[in-house]
NUMARKOL-957280 format. One line per 3 residues: for each residue x, y, z of C-alpha. Coordinates in steps of 0.02 Angstrom, whole numbers, plus 50000, padded with zeros to 5 digits. Example, Ala and Ser with C-alpha at 12.3 -4.5 7.8 and 13.67 -1.06 7.14 Angstrom:
! residues 2
50615/49775/50390  50684/49947/50357
This chain:
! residues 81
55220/53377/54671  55366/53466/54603  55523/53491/54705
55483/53682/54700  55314/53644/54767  55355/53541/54887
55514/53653/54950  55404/53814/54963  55252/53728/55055
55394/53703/55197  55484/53866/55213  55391/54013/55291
55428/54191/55349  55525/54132/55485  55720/54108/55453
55769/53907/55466  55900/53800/55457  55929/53679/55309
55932/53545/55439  55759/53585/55488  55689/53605/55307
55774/53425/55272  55693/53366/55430  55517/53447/55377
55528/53379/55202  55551/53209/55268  55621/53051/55189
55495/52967/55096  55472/53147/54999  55641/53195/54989
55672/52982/54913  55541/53036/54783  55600/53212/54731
55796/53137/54730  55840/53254/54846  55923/53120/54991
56108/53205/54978  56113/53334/55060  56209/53410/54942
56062/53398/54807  55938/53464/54941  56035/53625/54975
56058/53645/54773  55867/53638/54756  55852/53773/54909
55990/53884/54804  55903/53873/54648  55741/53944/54740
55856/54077/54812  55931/54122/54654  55751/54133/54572
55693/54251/54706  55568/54146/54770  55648/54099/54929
55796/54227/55040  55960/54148/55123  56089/54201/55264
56213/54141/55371  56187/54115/55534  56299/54181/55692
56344/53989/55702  56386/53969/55509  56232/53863/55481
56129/53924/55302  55945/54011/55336  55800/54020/55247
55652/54098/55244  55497/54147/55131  55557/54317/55034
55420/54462/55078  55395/54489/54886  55331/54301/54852
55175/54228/54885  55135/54040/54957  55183/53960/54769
55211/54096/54653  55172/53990/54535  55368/53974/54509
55429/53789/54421  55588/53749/54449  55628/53564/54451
């Protein structure tokens, strides 16, 4: 499975943290797609952002966001990485 894939099967409607999504992913995945910094994991959630395929905000605590944007379905057939 493709990072996009694998990003987009774990982010839904409902807004969460990057924590969360890293958490979701889990390790053995996230080992496999070379996305263990966490610095390389919140790139691959930008890059979905920037595409559209995913929406971002900032929470009242500072902490990043995500959810599914209402325009995209469940894989969008988007390829990003």
């Amino acid at each position: 499975m493709s990072q996009t894939s694998v990003l987009l099967a774990v982010i839904t409607a409902e807004p969460t943290s990057t924590s969360e999504l890293y958490d979701r992913v889990g390790y053995p995945t996230l080992a496999r797609l070379g996305l263990i910094p966490y610095p390389a994991f919140r790139d691959a959630l930008a890059r979905l952002a920037a595409a559209g395929a995913i929406e971002s905000h900032t929470a009242a605590d500072g902490s990043t966001m995500w959810s599914r944007s209402a325009e995209t379905g469940p894989s969008d057939g988007l390829i990003l990485g």
